[in-house]
C-alpha positions in Angstrom: 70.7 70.0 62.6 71.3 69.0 66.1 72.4 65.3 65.2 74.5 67.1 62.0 76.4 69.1 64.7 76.8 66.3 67.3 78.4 64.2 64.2 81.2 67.0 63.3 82.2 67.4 66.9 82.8 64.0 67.2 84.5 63.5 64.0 87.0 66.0 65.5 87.0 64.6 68.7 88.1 61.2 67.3 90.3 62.7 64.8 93.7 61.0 65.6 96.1 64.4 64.8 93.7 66.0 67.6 94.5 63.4 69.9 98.0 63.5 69.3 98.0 67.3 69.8 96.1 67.3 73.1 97.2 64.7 75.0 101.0 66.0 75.8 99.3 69.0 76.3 96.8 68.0 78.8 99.1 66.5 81.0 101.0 69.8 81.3 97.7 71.9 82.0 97.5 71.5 85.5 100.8 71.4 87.0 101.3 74.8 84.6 97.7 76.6 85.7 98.7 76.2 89.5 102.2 77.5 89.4 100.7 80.7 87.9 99.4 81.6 91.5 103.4 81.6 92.2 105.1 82.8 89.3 104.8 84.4 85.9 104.2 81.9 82.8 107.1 81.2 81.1 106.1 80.2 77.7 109.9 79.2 76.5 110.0 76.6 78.6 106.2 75.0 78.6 107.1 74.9 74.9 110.3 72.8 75.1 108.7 70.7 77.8 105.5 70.1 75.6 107.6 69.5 72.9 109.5 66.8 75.4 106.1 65.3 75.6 104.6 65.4 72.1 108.0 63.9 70.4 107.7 61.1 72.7 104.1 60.5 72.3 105.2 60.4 68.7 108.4 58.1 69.2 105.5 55.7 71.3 103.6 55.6 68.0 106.5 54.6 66.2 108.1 51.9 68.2 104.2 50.4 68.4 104.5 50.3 64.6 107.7 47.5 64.9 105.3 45.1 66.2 102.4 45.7 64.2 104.8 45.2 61.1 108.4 45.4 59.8 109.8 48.8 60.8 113.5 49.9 60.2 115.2 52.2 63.0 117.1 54.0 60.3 114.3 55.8 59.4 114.6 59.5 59.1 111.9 60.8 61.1 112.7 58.2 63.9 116.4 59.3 64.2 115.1 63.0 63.9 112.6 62.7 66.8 115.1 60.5 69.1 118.4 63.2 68.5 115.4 66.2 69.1 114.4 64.0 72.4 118.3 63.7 73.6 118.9 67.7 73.0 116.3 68.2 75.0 116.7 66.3 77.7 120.6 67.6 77.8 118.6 71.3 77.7 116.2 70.3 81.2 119.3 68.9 82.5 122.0 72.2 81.8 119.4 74.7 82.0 116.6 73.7 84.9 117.8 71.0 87.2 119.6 68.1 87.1 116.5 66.2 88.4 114.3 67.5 85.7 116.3 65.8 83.1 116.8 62.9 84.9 113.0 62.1 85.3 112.9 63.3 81.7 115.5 60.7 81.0 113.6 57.8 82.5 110.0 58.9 81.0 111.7 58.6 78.0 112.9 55.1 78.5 109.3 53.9 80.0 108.6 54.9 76.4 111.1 53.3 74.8 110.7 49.6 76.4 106.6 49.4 77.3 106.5 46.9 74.8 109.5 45.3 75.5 108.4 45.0 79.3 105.1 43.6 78.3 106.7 41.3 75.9 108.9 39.6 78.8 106.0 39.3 81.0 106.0 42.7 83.4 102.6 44.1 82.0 101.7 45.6 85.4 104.9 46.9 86.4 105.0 49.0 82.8 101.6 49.7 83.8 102.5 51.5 87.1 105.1 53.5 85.8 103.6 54.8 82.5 100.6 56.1 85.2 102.9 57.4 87.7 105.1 59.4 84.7 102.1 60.3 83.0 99.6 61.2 85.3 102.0 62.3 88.4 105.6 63.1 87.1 104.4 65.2 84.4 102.3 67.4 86.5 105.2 67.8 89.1 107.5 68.9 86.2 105.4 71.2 84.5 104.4 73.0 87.3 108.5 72.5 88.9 109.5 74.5 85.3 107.8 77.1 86.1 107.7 77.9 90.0 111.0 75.9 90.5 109.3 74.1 93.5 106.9 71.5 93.7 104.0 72.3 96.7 102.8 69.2 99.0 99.4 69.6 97.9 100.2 68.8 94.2 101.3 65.2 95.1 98.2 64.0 96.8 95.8 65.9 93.8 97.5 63.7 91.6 96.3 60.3 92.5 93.1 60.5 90.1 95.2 61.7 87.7 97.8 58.4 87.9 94.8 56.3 88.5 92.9 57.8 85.1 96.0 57.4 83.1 96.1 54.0 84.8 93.0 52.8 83.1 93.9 54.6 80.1 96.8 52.6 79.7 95.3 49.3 80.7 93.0 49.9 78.0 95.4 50.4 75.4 97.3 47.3 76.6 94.0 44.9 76.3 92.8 45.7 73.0 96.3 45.6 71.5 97.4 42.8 74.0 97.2 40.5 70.7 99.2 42.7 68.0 102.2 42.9 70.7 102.7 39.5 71.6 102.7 38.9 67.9 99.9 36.6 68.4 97.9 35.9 65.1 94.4 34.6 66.1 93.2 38.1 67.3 89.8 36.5 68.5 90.6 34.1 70.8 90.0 35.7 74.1 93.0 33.5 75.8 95.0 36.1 74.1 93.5 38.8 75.8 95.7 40.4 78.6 92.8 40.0 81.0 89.3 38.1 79.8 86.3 40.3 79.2 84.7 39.9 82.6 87.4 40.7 84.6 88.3 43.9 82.5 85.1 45.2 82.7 84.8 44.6 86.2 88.1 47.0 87.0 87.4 49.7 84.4 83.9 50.4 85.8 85.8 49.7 89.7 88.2 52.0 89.0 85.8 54.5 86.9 83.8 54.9 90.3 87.4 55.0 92.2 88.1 57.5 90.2 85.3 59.7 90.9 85.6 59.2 95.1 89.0 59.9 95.5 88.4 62.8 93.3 85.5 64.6 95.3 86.9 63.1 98.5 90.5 65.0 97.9 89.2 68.3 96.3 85.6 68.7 97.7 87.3 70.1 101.3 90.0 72.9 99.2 87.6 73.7 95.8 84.1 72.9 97.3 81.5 73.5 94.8 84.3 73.8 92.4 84.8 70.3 92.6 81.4 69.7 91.1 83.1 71.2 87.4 83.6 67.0 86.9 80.3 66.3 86.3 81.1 67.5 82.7 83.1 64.4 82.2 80.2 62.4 82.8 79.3 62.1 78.8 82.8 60.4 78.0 82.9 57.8 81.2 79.3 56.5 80.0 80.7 56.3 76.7 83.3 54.4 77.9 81.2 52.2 80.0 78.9 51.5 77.1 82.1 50.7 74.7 83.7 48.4 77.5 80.1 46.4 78.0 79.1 46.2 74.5 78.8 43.1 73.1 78.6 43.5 69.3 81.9 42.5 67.7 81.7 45.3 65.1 83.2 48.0 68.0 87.1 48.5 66.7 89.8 48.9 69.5 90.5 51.7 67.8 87.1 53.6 69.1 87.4 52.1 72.1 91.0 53.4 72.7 90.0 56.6 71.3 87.1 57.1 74.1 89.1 56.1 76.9 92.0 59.1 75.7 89.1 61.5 75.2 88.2 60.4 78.9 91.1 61.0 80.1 91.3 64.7 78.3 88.2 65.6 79.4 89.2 64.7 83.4 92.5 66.6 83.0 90.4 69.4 81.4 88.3 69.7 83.8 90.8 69.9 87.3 92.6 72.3 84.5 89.3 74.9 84.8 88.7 74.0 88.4 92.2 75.5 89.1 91.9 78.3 86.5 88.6 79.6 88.2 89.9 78.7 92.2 93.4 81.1 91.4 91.5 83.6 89.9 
């Protein structure tokens, strides 16, 4: 029964529509729990600002499909999403702040051209700013949309939240290194971004990074609190075993999948540490 129940969770887990759900949302949990100790939640506008988030995640998806196979840009849903992306950047920009809509603006052209930046050789560049917009921007805006002020103490919580989305991202980019270089022989490890070695050297470096600068920035301001990341344990070993494994029949696909449900689960859990510390 217990195995039965372990299977079902992790079927929805790994379901991609829950994925695509809870990521945008994740990276707005934070920035919107700790501007509730400053002002009332407005739900208008975390809506329209998820919504920012979740039609790009979306418009990603798509533009990954060009290089995977032949895509036209005149499809329907495409032109929906991108004129649905443009209104609402125009509504941060008219309605906020100006700045708002401009880093709106440019998260939405890190979407845009990742690929096209990987393509021409800047890999780690698109790597740095997909982390910094993902894992730092977002939080500022989603808390700045709701307090209208962004507190000192949110920039320097941030850096194991750019550094998660960081491996996150380079994880994505090596196991679909192949399909976006439009290189056909996807076994030859040459066509890898990094070789195996060196990959699983930096995701288990930056894993244990991860968890330092975590308990060394929040330990002093949340104190036992801090202690809440423990129960992202399960999905880092996961991810550990995953990136070490040796058997070929592991699919990027699960691999990817672990290292978003990581990344959930860490957002998660400085999301509860902050709901039970403004309490």
């Amino acid at each position: 029964m217990v195995h039965s129940i372990y299977k079902t969770i992790t079927h929805y887990l790994y379901h991609p529509l829950f994925l695509v759900l809870v990521i945008p949302l994740s990276y707005l949990l934070i920035g919107t729990l700790y501007a509730g100790q400053y002002s009332s939640f407005n739900f208008i506008r975390f809506f329209l600002l998820y919504s920012f988030i979740f039609l790009n995640h979306l418009l990603g998806n798509f533009l990954f499909k060009t290089i995977k196979s032949s895509f036209s840009f005149n499809h329907i849903p495409f032109l929906i999403f991108e004129v649905l992306n443009l209104l609402l950047i125009y509504y941060f920009t008219y309605n906020i702040h100006y700045l708002v809509g401009l880093l709106c603006f440019f998260y939405s052209l890190v979407i845009h051209f990742q690929f096209y930046l990987i393509k021409q050789g800047y890999s780690w560049l698109m790597l740095f700013f997909s982390s910094v917009f993902k894992g730092g921007i977002l939080t500022y805006l989603s808390f700045f949309v709701q307090a209208n002020f962004i507190p000192n103490t949110l920039f320097y919580w941030s850096i194991p939240l750019i550094l998660m989305v960081f491996l996150v991202e380079l994880g994505k980019l090596q196991l679909n290194y192949t399909r976006i270089n439009g290189q056909l022989n996807e076994h030859n490890s040459n066509n890898l971004f990094l070789d195996h070695k060196h990959f699983q050297r930096i995701v288990l470096y930056l894993l244990i990074l991860i968890y330092v600068v975590s308990f060394i920035l929040f330990i002093p301001t949340f104190k036992s609190l801090s202690f809440i990341f423990i129960l992202t344990l399960p999905f880092t070993i996961k991810v550990v075993q995953l990136s070490f494994s040796t058997k070929e029949s592991i699919s990027a696909k699960l691999t990817q999948r672990t290292l978003q449900l990581c990344s959930i689960a860490f957002f998660i859990s400085f999301s509860i540490i902050l709901f039970i510390y403004t309490l």
